[in-house]
C-alpha positions as CSV (number, residue, x, y, z in Angstrom):
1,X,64.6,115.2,95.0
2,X,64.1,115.3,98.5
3,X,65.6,118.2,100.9
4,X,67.9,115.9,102.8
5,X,69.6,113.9,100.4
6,X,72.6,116.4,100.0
7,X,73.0,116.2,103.7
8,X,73.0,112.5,103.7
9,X,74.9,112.2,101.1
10,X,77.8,114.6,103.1
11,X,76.9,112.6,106.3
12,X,77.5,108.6,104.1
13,X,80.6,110.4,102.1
14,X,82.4,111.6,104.7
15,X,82.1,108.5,107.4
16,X,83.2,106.3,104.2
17,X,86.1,108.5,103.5
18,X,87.3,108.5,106.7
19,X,87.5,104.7,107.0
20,X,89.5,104.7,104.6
21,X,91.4,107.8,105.1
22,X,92.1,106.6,108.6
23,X,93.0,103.2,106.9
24,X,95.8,104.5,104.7
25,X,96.9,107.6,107.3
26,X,97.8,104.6,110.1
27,X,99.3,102.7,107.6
28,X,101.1,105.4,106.1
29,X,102.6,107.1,108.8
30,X,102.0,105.4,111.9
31,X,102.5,101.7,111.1
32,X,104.4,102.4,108.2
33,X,104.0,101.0,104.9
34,X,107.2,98.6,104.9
35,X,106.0,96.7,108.2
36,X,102.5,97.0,106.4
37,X,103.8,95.3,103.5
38,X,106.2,92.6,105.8
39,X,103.4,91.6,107.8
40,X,100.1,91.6,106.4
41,X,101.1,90.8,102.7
42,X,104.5,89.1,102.4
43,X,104.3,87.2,105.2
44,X,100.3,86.5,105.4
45,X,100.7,85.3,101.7
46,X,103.5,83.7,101.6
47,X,102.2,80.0,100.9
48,X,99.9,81.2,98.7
49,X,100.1,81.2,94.7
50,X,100.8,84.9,94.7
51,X,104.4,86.1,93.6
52,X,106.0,88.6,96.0
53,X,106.7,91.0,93.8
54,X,102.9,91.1,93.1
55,X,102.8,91.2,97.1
56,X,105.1,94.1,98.0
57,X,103.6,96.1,94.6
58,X,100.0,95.9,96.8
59,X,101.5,95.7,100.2
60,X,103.2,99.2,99.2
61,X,100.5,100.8,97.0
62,X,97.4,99.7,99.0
63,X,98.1,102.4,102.0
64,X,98.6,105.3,99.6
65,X,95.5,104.3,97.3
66,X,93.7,104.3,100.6
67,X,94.9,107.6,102.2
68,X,94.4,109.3,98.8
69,X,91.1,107.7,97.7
70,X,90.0,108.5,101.1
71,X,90.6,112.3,100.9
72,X,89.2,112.5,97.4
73,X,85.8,111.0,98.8
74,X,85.8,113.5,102.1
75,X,86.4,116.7,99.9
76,X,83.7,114.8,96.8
77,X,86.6,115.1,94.1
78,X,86.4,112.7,91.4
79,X,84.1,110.9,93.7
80,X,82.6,108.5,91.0
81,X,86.2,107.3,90.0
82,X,86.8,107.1,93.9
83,X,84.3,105.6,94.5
84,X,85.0,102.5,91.7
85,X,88.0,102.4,92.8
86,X,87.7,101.5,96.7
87,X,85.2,99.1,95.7
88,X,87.6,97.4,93.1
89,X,89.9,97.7,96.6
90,X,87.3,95.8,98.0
91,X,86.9,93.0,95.7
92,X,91.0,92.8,95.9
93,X,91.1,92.5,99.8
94,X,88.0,90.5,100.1
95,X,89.4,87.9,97.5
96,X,93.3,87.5,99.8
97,X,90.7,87.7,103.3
98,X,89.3,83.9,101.7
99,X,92.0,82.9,100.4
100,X,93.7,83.1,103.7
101,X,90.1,81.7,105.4
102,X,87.6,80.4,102.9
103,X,84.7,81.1,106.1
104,X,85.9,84.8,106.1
105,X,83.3,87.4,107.9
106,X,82.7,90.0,105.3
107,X,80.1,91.5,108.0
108,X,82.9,93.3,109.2
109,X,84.5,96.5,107.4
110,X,84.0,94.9,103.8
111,X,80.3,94.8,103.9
112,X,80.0,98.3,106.3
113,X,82.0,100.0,103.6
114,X,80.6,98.4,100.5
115,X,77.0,99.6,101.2
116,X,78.7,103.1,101.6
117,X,79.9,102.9,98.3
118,X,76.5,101.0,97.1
119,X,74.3,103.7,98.7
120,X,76.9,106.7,97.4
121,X,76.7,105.6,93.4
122,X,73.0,104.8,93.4
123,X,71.7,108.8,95.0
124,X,70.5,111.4,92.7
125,X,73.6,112.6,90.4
126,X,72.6,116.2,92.0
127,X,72.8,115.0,95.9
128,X,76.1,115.6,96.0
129,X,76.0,119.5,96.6
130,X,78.8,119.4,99.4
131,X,81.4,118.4,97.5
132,X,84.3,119.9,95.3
133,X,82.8,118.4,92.1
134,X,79.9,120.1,92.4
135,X,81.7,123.8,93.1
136,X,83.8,122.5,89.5
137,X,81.0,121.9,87.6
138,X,79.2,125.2,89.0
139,X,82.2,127.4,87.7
140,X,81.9,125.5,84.2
């Protein structure tokens, strides 16, 4: 393994889970998550096949998946599982983006973050010195 991929690895891991850190933290407590919900998923899907209760279960769970997911990739706990899961995140927003415009630009902060998560689950298993899950699995 090359000297530098556990400091790239830190570098690409923290940037990613601070998008989305930042993501759920504005949503969370400075938007808030009911005017979160109102605006970008009950009312930006209302004409759409999608029942609201569906809408206000993602409108209120997507900030807190975000915030959480994010702090779990900046400290590298569970990464892997984090990892899969804000790319399944992805896939979900991505999908309601062209649904609501079929030409959608997923150059944006869809494609920035997926090559984060691309690049983070294809390093070497043992790049990821800097992180919580390595200190765990030290100790065991």
């Amino acid at each position: 393994m090359h000297t530098n991929w556990p400091i790239v690895h830190l570098m690409v891991r923290l940037i990613l889970g601070l998008l989305f850190f930042m993501a759920g933290y504005w949503k969370v407590f400075i938007l808030s998550v009911k005017t979160h919900t109102e605006k970008f998923f009950i009312e930006g899907f209302a004409e759409y096949w999608i029942p609201e209760w569906l809408l206000v279960t993602l409108g209120y769970g997507v900030p807190y998946f975000e915030l959480i997911t994010g702090f779990l990739i900046i400290v590298g706990l569970q990464l892997r599982a984090a990892l899969i899961g804000v790319g399944f995140l992805l896939v979900m927003t991505t999908y309601g983006h062209t649904l609501q415009q079929p030409l959608f630009d997923i150059d944006g902060h869809t494609f920035t973050r997926l090559i984060l998560i691309v690049f983070l689950l294809l390093a070497p298993l043992d790049a990821n010195r800097y992180s919580l899950d390595f200190l765990l699995k030290r100790r065991s």
